[in-house]
One Martini backbone bead per residue (centre of mass of N, CA, C, O) as a GRO file, in nm:
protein
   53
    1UNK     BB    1   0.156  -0.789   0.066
    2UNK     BB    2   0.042  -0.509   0.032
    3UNK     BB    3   0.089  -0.435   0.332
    4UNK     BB    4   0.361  -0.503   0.411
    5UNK     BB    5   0.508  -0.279   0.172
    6UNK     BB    6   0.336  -0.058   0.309
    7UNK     BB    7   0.497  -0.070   0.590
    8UNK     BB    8   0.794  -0.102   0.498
    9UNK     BB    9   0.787   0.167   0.383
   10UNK     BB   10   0.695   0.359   0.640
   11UNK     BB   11   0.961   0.224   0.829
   12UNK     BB   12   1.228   0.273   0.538
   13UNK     BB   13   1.148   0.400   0.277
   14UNK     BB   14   1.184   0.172   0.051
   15UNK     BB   15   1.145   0.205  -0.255
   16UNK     BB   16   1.100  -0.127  -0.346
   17UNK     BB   17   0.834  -0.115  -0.157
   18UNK     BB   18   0.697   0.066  -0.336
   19UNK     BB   19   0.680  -0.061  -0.610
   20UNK     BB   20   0.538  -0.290  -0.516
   21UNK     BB   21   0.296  -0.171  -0.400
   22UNK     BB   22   0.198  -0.048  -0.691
   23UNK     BB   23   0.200  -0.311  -0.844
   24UNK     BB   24  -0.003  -0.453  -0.629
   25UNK     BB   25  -0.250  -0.255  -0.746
   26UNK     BB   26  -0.216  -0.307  -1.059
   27UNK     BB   27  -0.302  -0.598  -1.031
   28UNK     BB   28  -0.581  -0.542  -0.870
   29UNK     BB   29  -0.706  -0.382  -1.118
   30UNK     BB   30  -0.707  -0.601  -1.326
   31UNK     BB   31  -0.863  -0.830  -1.163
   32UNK     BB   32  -1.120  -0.642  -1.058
   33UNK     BB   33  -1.034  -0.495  -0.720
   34UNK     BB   34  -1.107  -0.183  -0.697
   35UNK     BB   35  -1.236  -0.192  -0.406
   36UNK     BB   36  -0.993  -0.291  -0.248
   37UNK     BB   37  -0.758  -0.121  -0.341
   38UNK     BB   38  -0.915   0.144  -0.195
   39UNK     BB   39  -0.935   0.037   0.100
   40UNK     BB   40  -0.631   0.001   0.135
   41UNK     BB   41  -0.566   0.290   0.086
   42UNK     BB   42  -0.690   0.378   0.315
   43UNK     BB   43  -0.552   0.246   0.528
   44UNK     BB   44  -0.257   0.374   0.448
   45UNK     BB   45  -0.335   0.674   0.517
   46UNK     BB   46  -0.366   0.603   0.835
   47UNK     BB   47  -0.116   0.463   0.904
   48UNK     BB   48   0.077   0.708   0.829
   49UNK     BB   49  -0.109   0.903   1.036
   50UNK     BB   50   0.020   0.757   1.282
   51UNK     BB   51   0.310   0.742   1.262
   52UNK     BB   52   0.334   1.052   1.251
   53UNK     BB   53   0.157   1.133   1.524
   0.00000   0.00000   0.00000
């Protein structure tokens, strides 16, 4: 769910998908998985820049 709202973030610009993206960070670091979402933050700061190149 983190992952598909972080690319229709990307691909559509729209805040409350951004919103939720961050919910579901803050969530996953709650639950003990602070390894996960530190991987997923680097998957989307890549993807964003293939988006952009």
């Amino acid at each position: 769910m983190r992952n598909f709202s972080w690319k229709y973030f990307t691909l559509t610009g729209d805040v409350e998908s951004f919103m939720l993206y961050k919910e579901m960070a803050q969530v996953g670091a709650e639950n003990g998985s602070v390894e996960s979402v530190q991987d997923q933050d680097e998957l989307a700061v890549l993807d964003l820049e293939d988006a952009s190149g």
